[in-house]
N, C-alpha and C positions, 0 to 999 in steps of 0.2 A: 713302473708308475701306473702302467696302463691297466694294471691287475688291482690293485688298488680304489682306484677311480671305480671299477667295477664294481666290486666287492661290495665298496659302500652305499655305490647308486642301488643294489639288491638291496641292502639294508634299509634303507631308506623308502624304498619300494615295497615292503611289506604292509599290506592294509586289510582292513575289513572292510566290510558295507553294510551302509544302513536301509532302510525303505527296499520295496518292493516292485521293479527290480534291482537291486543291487547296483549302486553305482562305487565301483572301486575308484579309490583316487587314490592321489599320494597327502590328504590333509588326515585322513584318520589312520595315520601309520600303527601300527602295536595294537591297536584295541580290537577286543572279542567281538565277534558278528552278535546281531541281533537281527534277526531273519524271522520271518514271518511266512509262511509255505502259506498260498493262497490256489492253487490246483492240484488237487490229487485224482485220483485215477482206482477206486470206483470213490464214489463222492461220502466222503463220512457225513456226519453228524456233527464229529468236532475234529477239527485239524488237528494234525501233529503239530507241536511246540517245541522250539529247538529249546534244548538246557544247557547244551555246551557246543563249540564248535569256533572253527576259526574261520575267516575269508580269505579270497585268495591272495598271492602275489601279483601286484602289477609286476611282466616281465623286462628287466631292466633293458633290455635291446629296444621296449616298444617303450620305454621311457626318453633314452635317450632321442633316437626318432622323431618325440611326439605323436606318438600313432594311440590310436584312441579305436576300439570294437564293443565287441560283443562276444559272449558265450553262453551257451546254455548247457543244463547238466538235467539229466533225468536219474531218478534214485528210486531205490526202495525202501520202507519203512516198516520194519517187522512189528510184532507185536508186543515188541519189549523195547520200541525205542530204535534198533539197532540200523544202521546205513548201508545198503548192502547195494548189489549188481550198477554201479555211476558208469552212466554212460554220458555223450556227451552228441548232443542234437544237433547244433550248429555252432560257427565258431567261426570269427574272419581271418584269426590268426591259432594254427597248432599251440601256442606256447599260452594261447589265452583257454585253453580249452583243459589246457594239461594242469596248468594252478588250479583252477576250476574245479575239477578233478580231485587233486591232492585234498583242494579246502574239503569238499564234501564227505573223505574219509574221515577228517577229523570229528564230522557232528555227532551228536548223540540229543535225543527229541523222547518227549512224552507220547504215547502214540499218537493214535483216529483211535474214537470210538465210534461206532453208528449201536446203537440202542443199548447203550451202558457197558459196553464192549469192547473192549481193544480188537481193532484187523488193521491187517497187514494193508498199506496203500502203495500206488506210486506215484511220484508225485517230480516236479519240474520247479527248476530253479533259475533265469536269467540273471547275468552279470553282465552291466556297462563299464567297459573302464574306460575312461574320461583323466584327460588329464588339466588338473587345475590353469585355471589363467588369472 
């Protein structure tokens, strides 16, 4: 039973996040991120814009618990869009660091241009996960 119980509370713990920084809960369970990258690293002209991508897992351990962090993810943004070297900044909990992680291989983003240009940027990401009350 206790595998079970698990199982589901994971299911149930899958979410996106909306706004900037990312607040994961468990009320937007299934649906696509809509993410907004507001720093990159050197500073375009025009941000990269995600087109596809999912957000992370709340980890069911910190569900049950109640335990509520932070994580941050650093990435890179080639010239064609693509998500590459995700590392991860800070983090109150490993398991919040690692979905974190996961979600950001999923994205895929229009690039940065700075003067009608696509470059390559890097750019940082925060996620709150919060748990509803």
């Amino acid at each position: 039973m206790r595998i079970n119980i698990i199982t589901f509370i994971t299911f149930i713990a899958c979410v996106s996040c909306v706004s900037n920084p990312y607040n994961v809960d468990l009320a937007n369970v299934g649906k696509r991120i809509d993410m907004k990258v507001t720093k990159c690293i050197p500073s375009p002209d025009v941000l990269p814009k995600l087109k596809y991508g999912h957000g992370p897992i709340y980890p069911a351990t910190q569900v049950m618990k109640q335990r509520e962090g932070k994580a941050k993810v650093e990435f890179d943004i080639d010239k064609e869009g693509n998500v590459s070297n995700i590392t991860t900044s800070t983090s109150d909990y490993p398991y919040f660091a690692k979905h974190a992680k996961l979600a950001a291989n999923t994205w895929f983003f229009e690039p940065a241009f700075t003067k009608g240009k696509p470059v390559e940027v890097r750019c940082s990401q925060k996620f709150l996960y919060k748990i509803g009350r």
